[in-house]
C-alpha positions in Angstrom: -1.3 19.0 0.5 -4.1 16.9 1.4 -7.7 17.2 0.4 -9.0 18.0 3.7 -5.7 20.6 4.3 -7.2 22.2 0.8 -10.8 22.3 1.9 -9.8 23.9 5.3 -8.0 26.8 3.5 -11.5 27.2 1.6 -13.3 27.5 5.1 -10.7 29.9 6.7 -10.8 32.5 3.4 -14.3 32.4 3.4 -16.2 30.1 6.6 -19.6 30.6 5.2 -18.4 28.4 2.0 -20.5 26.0 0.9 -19.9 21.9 0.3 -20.5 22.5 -3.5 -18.5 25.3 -3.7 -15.6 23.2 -1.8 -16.4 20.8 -4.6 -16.1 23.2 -7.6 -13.0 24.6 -6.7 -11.6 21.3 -5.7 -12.7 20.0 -9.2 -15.4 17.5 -8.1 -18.5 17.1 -10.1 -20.9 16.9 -6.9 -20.0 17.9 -3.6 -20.8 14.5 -2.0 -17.5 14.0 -3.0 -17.0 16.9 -0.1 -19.0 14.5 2.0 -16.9 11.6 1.6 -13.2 13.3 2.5 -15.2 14.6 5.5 -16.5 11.5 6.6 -12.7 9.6 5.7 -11.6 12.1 8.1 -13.4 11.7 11.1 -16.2 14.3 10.7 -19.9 14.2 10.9 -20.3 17.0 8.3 -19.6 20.4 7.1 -20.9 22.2 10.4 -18.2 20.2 12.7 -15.6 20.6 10.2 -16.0 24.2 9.5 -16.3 24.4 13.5 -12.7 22.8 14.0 -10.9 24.3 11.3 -12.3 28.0 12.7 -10.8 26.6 16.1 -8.0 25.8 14.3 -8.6 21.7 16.6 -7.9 19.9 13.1 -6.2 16.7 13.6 -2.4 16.3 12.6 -2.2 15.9 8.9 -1.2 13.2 8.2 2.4 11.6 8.1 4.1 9.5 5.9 5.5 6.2 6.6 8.9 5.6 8.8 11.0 3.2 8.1 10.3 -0.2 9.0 11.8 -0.9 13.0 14.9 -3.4 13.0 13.1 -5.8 15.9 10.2 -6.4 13.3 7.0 -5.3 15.6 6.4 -2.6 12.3 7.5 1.0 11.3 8.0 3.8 13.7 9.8 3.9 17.4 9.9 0.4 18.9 8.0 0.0 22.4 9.2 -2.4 25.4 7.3 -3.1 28.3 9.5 -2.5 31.5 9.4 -5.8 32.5 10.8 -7.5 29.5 13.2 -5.1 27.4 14.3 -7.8 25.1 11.1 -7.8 22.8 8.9 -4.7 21.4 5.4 -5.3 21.9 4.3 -2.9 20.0 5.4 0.2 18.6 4.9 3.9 20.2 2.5 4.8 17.4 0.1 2.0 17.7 0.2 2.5 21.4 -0.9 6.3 21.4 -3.3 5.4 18.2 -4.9 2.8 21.2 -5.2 5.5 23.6 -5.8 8.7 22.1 -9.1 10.1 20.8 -9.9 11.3 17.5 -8.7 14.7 16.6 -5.8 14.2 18.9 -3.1 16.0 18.3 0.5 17.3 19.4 1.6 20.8 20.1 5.8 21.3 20.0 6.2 23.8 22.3 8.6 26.9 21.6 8.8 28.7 24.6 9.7 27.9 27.9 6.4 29.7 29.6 5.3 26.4 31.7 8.3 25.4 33.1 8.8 23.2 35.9 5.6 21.1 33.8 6.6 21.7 30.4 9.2 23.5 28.3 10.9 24.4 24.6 11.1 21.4 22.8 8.3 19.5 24.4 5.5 18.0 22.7 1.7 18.0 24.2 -0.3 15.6 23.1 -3.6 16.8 23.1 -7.4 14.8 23.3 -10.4 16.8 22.4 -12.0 13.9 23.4 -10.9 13.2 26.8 -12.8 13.4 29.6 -11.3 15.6 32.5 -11.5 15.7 35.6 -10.2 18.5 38.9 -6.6 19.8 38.1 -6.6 18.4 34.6 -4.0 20.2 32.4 -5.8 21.8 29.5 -5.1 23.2 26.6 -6.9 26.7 25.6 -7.1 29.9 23.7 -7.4 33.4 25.3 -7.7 36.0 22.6 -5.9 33.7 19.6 -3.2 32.8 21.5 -2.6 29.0 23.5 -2.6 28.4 27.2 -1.4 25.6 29.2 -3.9 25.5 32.3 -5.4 23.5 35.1 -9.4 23.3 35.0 -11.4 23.3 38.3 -14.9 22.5 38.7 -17.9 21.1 38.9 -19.7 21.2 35.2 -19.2 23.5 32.0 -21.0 26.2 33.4 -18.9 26.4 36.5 -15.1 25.4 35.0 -12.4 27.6 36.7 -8.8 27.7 34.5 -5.6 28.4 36.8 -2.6 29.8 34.3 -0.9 26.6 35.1 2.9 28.9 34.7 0.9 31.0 37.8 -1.0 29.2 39.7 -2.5 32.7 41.2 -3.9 33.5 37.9 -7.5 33.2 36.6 -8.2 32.5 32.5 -11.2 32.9 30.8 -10.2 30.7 27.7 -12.1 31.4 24.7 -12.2 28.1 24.1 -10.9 24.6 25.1 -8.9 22.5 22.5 -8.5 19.6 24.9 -6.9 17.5 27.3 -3.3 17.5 27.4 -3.0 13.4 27.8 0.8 13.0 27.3 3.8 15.3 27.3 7.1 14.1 25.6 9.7 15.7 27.5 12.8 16.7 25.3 16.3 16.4 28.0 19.1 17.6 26.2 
C-alpha cells in the first residue's frame, strides 16, 4: 500500500486529522514529511487532499511496470498511427499520460445501466480537469452512488445533468468527479 493510499485511510476514519498526526502514525518525525508525499502526488496541501479523498476523486494508485513491448517503443500496449501500422509510435500509456489531466482516472463499469453509450466491462476514463462543454458526458454522485450523465448549460450556477441511460431524467449530482474523456469499449 502506498503512502498516500495510508494517509487517505487516516482522512476517511477521521477527516478532521491533522498533517502531524498523519505523520505520527505514519512514523515520520515532522509532518513536512506529510507535505512532501502530498506535493509528489499532485496536491497543493492537506485541504485539497483531504477534499479528494472525502470525494473519494483520488487518482489511480499507482501501477507497476508491464512488461517491456516486443516492437521496442517501451513497456505497456504498443500504439500505431492508422496511417502507418508497421511502426509503434508510441505506446497507449504515454499517449493518455499526454492527454489526460491530473487526477485522471478510470472507472470499470459493472453494470450494464448506460447502454447503447457504455456497458459491463467498459472502462471511463475520467478528467477532473477537463473543461466541458453542452452534452458533455459526466461523471457524478447522487447520494453516494455514480452517474453517467450529460451536462447542459451555461455556467456552474446554471448546469442541468440529463440521466444519460434516460434522457427524460433530471439529476441533481452531489457532486462532479469529471469528464468522462475516453471510454474503452470491451466487445466480446
Amino acid at each position: 500500500m502506498s503512502v498516500i493510499d495510508e494517509m487517505s485511510r487516516f482522512v476517511l476514519a477521521d477527516p478532521n486529522v491533522t498533517a502531524s498526526e498523519i505523520a505520527r502514525r505514519l512514523g515520520y518525525a515532522e509532518e513536512k514529511s506529510v507535505y512532501y508525499w502530498l506535493q509528489k502526488s499532485g496536491f497543493s496541501g492537506m485541504r485539497e487532499f483531504k477534499k479528494s479523498v472525502l470525494r473519494r476523486a483520488l487518482p489511480a494508485p499507482p501501477r507497476t511496470e508491464p512488461p517491456v513491448a516486443r516492437d521496442g517503443v517501451g513497456p505497456g500496449i504498443s500504439l500505431y498511427m492508422d496511417s502507418d501500422l508497421k511502426t509503434a509510435r508510441t505506446t497507449l500509456q504515454s499517449h493518455l499520460d499526454g492527454h489526460l489531466g491530473h487526477g485522471s482516472f478510470g472507472v470499470l463499469l459493472t453494470r450494464a445501466d448506460y447502454q447503447p453509450l457504455a456497458g459491463a466491462g467498459d472502462v471511463l476514463i475520467v478528467d477532473p480537469g477537463a473543461p466541458s462543454f453542452q452534452g458533455d458526458l459526466m461523471w457524478v454522485s447522487v447520494r453516494g452512488r455514480m452517474h453517467l450523465v450529460r451536462q447542459y448549460g451555461m455556467s456552474d450556477q446554471s448546469m442541468l445533468y440529463v440521466d444519460a441511460a434516460q434522457p427524460g431524467s433530471l439529476i441533481m449530482p452531489d457532486f462532479v468527479s469529471g469528464k468522462v474523456v475516453f471510454i474503452l469499449r470491451k466487445y466480446a
